[in-house]
Each structure stands twice: as structure tokens, then as C-alpha cells.
VEXDREN-2710 file (C-alpha; in Angstrom, 1 decimal):
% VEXDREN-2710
k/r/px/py/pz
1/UNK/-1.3/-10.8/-0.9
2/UNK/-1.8/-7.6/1.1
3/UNK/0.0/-4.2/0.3
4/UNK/2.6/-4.6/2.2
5/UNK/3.9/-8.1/1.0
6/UNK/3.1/-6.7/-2.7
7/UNK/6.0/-3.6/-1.2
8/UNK/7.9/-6.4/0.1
9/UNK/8.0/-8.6/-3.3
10/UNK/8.4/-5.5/-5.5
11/UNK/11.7/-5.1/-3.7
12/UNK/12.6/-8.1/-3.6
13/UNK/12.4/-8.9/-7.0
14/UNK/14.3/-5.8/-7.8
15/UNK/17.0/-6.7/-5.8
16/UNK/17.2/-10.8/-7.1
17/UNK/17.0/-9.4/-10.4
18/UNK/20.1/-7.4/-9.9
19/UNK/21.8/-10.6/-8.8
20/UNK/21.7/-9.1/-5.3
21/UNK/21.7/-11.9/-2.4
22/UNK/18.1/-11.5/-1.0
23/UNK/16.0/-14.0/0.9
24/UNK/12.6/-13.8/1.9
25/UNK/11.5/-14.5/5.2
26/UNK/7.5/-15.8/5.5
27/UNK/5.4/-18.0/7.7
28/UNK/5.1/-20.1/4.9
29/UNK/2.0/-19.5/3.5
30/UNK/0.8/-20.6/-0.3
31/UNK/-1.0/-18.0/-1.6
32/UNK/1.8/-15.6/-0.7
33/UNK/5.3/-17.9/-1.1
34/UNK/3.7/-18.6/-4.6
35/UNK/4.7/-15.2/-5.6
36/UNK/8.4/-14.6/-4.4
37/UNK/9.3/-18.3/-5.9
38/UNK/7.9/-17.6/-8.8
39/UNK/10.0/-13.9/-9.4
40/UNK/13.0/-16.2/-8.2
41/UNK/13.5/-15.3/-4.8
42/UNK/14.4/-18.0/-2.1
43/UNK/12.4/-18.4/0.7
44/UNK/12.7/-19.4/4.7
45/UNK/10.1/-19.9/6.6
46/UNK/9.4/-18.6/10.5
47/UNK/6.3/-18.9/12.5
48/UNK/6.5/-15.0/12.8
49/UNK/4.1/-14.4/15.9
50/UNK/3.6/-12.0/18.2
51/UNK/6.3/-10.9/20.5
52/UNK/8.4/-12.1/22.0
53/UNK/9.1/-15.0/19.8
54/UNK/12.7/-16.6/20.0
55/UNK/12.5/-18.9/17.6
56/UNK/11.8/-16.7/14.7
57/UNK/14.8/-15.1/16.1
58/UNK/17.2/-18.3/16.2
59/UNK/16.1/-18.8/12.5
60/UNK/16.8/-15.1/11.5
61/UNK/20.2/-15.4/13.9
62/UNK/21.1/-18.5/11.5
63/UNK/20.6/-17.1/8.5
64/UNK/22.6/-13.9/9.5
65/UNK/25.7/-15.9/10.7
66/UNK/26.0/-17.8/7.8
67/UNK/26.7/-14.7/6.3
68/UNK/30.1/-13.5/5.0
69/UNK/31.2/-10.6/7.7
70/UNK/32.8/-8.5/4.5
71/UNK/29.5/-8.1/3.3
72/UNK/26.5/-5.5/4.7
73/UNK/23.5/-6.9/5.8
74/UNK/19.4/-5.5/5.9
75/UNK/17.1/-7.1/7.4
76/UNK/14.2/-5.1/6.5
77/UNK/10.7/-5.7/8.2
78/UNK/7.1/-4.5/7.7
79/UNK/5.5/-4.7/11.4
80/UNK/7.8/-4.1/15.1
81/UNK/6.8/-7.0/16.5
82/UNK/9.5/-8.3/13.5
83/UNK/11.8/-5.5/14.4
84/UNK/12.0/-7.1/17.8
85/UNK/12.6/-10.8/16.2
86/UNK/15.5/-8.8/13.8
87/UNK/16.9/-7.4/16.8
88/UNK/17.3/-10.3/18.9
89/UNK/19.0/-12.3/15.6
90/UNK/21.0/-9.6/15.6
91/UNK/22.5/-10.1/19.0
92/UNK/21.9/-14.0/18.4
93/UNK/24.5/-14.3/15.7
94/UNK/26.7/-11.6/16.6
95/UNK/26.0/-9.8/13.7
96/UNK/25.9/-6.0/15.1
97/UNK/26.9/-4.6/11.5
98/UNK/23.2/-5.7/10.5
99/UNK/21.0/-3.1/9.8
100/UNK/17.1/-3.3/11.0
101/UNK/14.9/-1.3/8.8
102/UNK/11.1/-1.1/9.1
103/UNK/8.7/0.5/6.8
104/UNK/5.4/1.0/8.6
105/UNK/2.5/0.2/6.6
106/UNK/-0.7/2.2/8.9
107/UNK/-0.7/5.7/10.8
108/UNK/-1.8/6.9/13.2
109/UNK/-0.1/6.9/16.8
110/UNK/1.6/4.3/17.5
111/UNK/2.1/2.7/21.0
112/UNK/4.4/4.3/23.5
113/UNK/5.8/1.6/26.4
114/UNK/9.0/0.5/27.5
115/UNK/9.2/-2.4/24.7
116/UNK/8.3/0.1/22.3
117/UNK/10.6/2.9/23.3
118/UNK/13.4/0.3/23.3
119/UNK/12.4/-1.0/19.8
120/UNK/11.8/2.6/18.3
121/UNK/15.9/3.1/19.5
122/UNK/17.2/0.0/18.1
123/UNK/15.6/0.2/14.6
124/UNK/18.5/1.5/12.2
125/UNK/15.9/3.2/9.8
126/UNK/11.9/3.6/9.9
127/UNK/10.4/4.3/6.4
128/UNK/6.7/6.0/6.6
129/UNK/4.4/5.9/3.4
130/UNK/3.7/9.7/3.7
131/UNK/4.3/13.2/5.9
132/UNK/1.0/12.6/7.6
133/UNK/2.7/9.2/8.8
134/UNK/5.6/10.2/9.9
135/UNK/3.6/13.4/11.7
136/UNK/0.9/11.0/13.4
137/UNK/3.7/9.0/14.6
138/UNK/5.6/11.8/16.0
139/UNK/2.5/12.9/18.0
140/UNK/3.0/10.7/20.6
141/UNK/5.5/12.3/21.8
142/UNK/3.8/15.9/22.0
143/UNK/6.4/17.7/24.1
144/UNK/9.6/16.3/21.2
145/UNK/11.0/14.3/23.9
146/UNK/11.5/11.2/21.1
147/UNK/12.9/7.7/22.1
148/UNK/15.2/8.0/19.0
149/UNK/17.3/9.9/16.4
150/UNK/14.8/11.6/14.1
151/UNK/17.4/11.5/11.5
152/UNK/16.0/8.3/11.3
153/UNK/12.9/8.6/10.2
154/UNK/12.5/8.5/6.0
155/UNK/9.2/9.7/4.1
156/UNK/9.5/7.5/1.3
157/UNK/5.7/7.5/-0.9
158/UNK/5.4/3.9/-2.2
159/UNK/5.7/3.0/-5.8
160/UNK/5.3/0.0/-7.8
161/UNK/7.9/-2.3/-9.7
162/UNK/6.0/-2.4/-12.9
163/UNK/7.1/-3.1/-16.2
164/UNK/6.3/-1.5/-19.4
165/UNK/3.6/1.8/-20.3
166/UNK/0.6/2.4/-18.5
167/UNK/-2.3/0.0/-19.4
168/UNK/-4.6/1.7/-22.3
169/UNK/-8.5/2.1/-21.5
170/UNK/-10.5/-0.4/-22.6
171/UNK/-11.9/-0.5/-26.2
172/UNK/-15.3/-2.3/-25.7
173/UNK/-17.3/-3.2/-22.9
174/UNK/-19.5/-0.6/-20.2
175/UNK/-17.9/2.2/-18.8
176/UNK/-16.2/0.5/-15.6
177/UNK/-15.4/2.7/-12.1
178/UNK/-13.1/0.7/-10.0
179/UNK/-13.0/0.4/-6.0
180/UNK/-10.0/-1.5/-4.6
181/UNK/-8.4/-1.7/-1.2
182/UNK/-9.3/-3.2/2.9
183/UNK/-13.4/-3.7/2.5
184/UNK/-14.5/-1.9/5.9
185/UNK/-16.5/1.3/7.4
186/UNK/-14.5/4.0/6.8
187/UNK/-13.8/3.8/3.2
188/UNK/-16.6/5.4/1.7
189/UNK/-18.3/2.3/0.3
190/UNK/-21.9/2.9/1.5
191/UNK/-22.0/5.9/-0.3
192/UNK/-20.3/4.7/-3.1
193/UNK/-23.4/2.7/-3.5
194/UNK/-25.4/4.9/-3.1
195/UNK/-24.4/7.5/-5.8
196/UNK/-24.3/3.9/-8.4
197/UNK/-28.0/4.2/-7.9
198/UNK/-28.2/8.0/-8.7
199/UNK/-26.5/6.6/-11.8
200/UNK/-28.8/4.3/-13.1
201/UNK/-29.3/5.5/-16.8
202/UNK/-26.0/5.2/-17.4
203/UNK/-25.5/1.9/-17.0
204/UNK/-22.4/2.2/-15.5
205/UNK/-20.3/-0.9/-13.8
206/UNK/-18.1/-1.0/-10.6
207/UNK/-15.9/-3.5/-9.5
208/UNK/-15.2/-3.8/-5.6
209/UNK/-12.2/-5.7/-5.0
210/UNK/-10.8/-6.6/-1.5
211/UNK/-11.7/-8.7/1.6
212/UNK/-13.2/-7.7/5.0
213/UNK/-15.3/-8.8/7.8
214/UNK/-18.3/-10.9/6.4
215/UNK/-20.5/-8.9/8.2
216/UNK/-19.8/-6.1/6.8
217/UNK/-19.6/-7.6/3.6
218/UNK/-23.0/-8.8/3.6
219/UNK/-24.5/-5.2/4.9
220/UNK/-22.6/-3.8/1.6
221/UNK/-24.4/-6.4/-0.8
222/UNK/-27.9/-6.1/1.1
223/UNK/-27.8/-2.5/0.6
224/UNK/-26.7/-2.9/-3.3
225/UNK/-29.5/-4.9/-3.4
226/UNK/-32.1/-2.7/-1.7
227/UNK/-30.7/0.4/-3.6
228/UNK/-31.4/-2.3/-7.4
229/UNK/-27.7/-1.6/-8.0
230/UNK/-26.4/-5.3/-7.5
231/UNK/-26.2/-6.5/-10.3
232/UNK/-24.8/-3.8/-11.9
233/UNK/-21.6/-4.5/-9.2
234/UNK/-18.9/-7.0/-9.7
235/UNK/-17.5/-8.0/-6.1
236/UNK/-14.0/-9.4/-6.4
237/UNK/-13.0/-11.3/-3.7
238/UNK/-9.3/-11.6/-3.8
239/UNK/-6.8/-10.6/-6.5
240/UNK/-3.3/-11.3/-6.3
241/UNK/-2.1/-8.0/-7.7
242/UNK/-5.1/-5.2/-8.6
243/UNK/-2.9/-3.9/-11.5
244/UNK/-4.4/-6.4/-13.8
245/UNK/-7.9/-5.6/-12.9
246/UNK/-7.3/-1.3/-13.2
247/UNK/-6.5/-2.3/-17.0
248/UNK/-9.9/-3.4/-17.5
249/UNK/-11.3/-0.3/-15.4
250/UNK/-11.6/3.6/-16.8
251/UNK/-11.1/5.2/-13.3
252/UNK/-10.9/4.7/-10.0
253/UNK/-12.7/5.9/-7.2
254/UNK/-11.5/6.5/-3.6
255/UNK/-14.2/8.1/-1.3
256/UNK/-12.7/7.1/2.1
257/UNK/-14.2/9.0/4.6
258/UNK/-11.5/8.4/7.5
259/UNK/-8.6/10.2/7.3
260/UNK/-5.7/7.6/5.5
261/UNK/-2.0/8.5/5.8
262/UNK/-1.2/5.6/3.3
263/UNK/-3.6/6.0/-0.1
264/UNK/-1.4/2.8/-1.6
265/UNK/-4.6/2.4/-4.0
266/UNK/-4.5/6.1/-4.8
267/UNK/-1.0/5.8/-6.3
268/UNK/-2.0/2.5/-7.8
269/UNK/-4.2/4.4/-10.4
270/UNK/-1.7/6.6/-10.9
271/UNK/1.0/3.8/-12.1
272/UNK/-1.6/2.3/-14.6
273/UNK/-2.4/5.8/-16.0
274/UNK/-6.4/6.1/-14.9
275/UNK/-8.1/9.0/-13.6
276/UNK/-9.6/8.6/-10.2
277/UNK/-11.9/10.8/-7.9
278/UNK/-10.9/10.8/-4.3
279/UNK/-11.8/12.4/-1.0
280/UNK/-8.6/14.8/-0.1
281/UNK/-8.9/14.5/3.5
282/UNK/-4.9/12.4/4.2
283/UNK/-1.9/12.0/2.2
284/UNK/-3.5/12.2/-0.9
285/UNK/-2.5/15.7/-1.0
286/UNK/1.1/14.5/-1.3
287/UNK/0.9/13.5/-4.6
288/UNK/-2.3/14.3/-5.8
289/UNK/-3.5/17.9/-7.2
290/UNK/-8.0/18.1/-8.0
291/UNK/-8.6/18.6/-11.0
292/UNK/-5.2/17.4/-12.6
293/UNK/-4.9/14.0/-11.8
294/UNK/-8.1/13.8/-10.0
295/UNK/-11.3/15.1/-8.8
296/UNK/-12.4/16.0/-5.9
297/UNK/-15.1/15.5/-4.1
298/UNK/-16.3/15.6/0.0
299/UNK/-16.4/12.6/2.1
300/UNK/-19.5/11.2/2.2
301/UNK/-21.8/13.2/-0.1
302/UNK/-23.6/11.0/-2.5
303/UNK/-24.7/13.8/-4.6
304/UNK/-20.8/15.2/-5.1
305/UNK/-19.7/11.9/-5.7
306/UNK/-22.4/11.0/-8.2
307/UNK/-22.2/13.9/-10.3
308/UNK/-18.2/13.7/-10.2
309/UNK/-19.1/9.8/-11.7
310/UNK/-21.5/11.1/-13.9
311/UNK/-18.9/13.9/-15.7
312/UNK/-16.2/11.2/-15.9
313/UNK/-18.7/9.4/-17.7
314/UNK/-20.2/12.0/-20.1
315/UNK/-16.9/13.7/-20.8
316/UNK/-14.0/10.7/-22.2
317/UNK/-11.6/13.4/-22.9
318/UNK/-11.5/14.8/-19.6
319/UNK/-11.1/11.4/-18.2
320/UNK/-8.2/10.4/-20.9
321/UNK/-6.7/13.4/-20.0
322/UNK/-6.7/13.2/-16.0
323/UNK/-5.1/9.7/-16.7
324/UNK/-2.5/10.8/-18.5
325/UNK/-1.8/14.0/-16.0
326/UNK/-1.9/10.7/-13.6
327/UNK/1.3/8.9/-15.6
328/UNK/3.3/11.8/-15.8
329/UNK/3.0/12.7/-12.2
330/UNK/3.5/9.0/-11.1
331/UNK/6.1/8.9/-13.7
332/UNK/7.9/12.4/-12.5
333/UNK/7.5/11.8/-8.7
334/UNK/6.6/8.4/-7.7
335/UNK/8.7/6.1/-10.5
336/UNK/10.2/2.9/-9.6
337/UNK/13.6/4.0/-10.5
338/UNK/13.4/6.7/-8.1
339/UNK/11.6/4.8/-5.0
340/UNK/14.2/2.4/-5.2
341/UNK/17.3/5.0/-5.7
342/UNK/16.5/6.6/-2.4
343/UNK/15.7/3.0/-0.5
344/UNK/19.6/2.1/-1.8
345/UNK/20.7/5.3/0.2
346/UNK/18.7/4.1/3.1
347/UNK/20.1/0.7/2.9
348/UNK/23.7/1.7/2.2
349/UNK/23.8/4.0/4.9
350/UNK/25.9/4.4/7.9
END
């Protein structure tokens, strides 16, 4: 379970809960189908491969004709290689009243070609996590000569379908810092290390949760170990949702040192009410103000990073009170309620 099928299953959950007619398309794969059966959504299954690939489309084209024609359809999809499979079902089943949205997960540029263009056309709606997003995408078409109707395009910050008050801190146990996200260079993790071992008298523990190359894995644990800080580290391999593992957590910390346009993790905190120290250097900005809901600190620079660990430590109030400046902001800006309100509009739209 990645971010995006944790977006996917939020809303699809929302919408089967509202007795909504939603179906969830997959490769059929356990460790994710588990999760949409179990918050009662029904599942179909597609191989889903790269482009073209018709008979993802025939499956999508049958399940769109079976369809009563008084009723709207969305097909929304989370990479445009399915926009392409949504688009030929479309045509398939005869179903031109179906509406293709896409949310894209990554930023960055995106590639220009003729299948592309023609894609980038045909898509009714294309959600982007932040403004950098949608800006990064934009650039690359420098001189504004777009492929498509900006109107378009939707900045929509992700949010979680969670239920009930932000988790309280933890009443016993070390003082825990929490790392979560895609385990690779980039995110600040070396140095993340690094400032643990400036941190030694306080005995603090980190969790690391996430997956990545094994390589790069292994470099990560060799230098814990070479910097005495291993066992002071809990790596979590793979969890399902991280929401239940923040709980156990006082704050997060985000040093990414590449630019990121998406910061899922960032709002994650937020939802569960912790304080977090981040680098500023992508959309955190968007919903994120230093020294309210966060610190701040400069990509890669051990000694920032450890002293901002070290006052989170020393100083419980400040870091009570950064969490709860967290909630209200999540709560005010970012809430399910109001995610989902504006994704209706997008839906609904004609």
C-alpha cells in the first residue's frame, strides 16, 4: 500500500459508505485488494500494464456498458498510462458521457510526445497534490502553448479519511522521532543519522518506515552502525497505513533534501496532530508555516537538524503545542470534509 492506493481507498471508502456505486479496479494483488474488501468496496481485476494495453480496456469498456446511461460515470485514475486504458473503454463501450479524471501522484515535468499531448487533451480533469505540481507540469510547455484547457487543471492538497481526534502523545516509553515515506537518496536520511548520533545522551528513538532499493538500504544501516546509532533505530519495513505507527511517535521529521511537490508524509503528521521539523524547500510551504506547525531547518545540515531534535526533546510544551497548531491547521485547511467537497465539484462537473 503506497500513497496513492491509500488516496485511492480513502475515496473509495467515502463514496461506498455513502451508498455511492463505486468499484475498484486493481491488478489483483493481496496485500492491496485486502484493504478495499475489507472497507466494503467491490473489486475487478485488470492486468494494468504499460501502454497500450487493450485488454485492461475491454474490461474497463465492460464494466462501463453495463452501466445505466441515466447515470454519470468517473473513472478516476492515478497514472496516464491508465488514462489511456479509461480512454479507450470509453470509446469501447460507447460511453462518451464518462468522465476521465487523473490525479498525478509525482512532479516534476512530465513527458511531452504525441501520445502524451493526445492523453493530456482527452483527460476530463487532472488533480495535482500542490501549486508546485501543477507549476512543474506547466513548464513543459515554456512558451504557454498547452495541449489542453487549463481550466482543467485542479490543485487539490491531499487529505486523509480518518476517523475520530488526533492520536494523543504517548504516555510512557523514550521520546520517539518518526521518519516515514519512499526509502531513497534524496530524502535526507543520511543525515538524519547522522544528527541521531549528535544525540546520543538523550537516548532518543527513531522509527524509519518505508521500502527502497536494498542497496541503499543496506548503506543506511551500515552507516547507523558505524555512527553506534543502530540500535537505537527501529526500521519498519512495510506498514499498511503509517497513521497507526505516528500514534506511537512524538514528531516527525522530514529532512528531504530534493525539492518534493507532494510532502503526502508532511500532511500525515498534521492529521494525527504531531509536530514535525521539515526542510521548506517544495510544497511544504503550502500548508506549512516554521515555527507554528513546524520547524525549520536547511537541507542537509546535521548540526541544524540535531539541535532542532534536541529542542523538541528538551522543551515538551513547545512540541505539544506545534502539534496542536498542526490539528487546527490540518483541521481548518486540509480536512476530509473539505478535500472531498471540492473532489464532488470536480466529479459532478460539466
Amino acid at each position: 500500500m503506497g500513497e496513492a492506493q491509500r488516496y485511492a481507498l480513502d475515496i473509495c471508502r467515502h463514496y461506498a459508505a455513502r451508498s455511492e456505486e463505486v468499484c475498484a479496479l486493481t491488478r489483483d494483488a493481496k496485500a492491496v485488494d485486502r484493504h478495499f474488501i475489507e472497507a466494503g468496496v467491490p473489486l475487478e481485476h485488470a492486468p494494468l500494464r504499460n501502454y497500450p494495453d487493450f485488454f485492461s480496456s475491454m474490461i474497463l469498456g465492460r464494466l462501463l456498458r453495463r452501466e445505466s446511461p441515466k447515470e454519470p460515470i468517473v473513472v478516476h485514475v492515478h497514472r496516464y498510462r491508465d488514462a489511456l486504458t479509461a480512454i479507450a473503454a470509453r470509446h469501447f463501450a460507447k460511453r462518451p458521457d464518462t468522465r476521465i479524471v487523473v490525479t498525478r501522484h509525482g512532479g516534476g515535468r512530465p513527458p511531452v510526445n504525441w501520445l502524451r499531448r493526445f492523453i493530456y487533451r482527452q483527460v476530463d480533469a487532472h488533480i495535482f497534490l500542490s501549486d508546485d505540481a501543477r507549476r512543474h507540469f506547466l513548464s513543459a510547455w515554456p512558451h504557454g502553448r498547452y495541449p489542453f484547457d487549463t481550466a482543467r487543471l485542479h490543485v487539490e492538497h491531499t487529505s486523509r479519511n480518518l476517523s475520530g481526534e488526533p492520536s494523543p502523545m504517548p504516555d510512557k516509553g523514550p521520546f520517539t522521532a518518526m521518519w516515514h515515506g519512499s526509502i531513497r537518496p534524496g530524502k535526507g536520511l543520511m543525515t538524519l543519522l547522522e544528527a541521531m548520533a549528535k544525540l546520543r545522551d538523550t537516548r532518543m528513538r527513531l522509527k524509519i518506515v518505508g521500502i527502497g532499493e536494498p542497496d541503499y538500504l543496506d548503506s543506511l544501516r551500515a552507516r547507523a552502525i558505524s555512527l553506534g546509532v543502530m540500535e537505537r533505530i527501529d526500521w519498519i519495513r512495510r506498514a499498511d497505513d503509517p497513521a497507526a505507527i505516528i500514534g506511537q511517535c512524538h514528531f516527525g521529521v522530514l529532512p528531504a533534501e530534493d525539492p518534493d511537490d507532494v510532502c503526502i508524509p508532511n500532511i500525515e503528521y498534521m492529521a494525527a496532530g504531531r509536530a514535525q521539523i521539515a526542510t521548506f524547500n517544495g510544497a511544504q510551504r503550502e500548508f506549512l508555516t516554521p515555527g507554528v506547525e513546524a520547524l525549520e531547518v536547511a537541507p542537509a545540515d546535521v548540526d541544524a537538524l540535531a539541535s532542532a531534535m534536541r529542542r523538541l526533546h528538551d522543551d515538551r510544551e513547545l512540541c505539544a503545542s506545534l502539534g496542536v497548531a498542526a490539528a487546527a491547521g490540518y483541521a481548518a485547511r486540509l480536512s476530509w470534509p473539505r478535500f472531498i467537497a471540492r473532489l464532488d465539484r470536480i466529479y459532478r462537473a460539466r
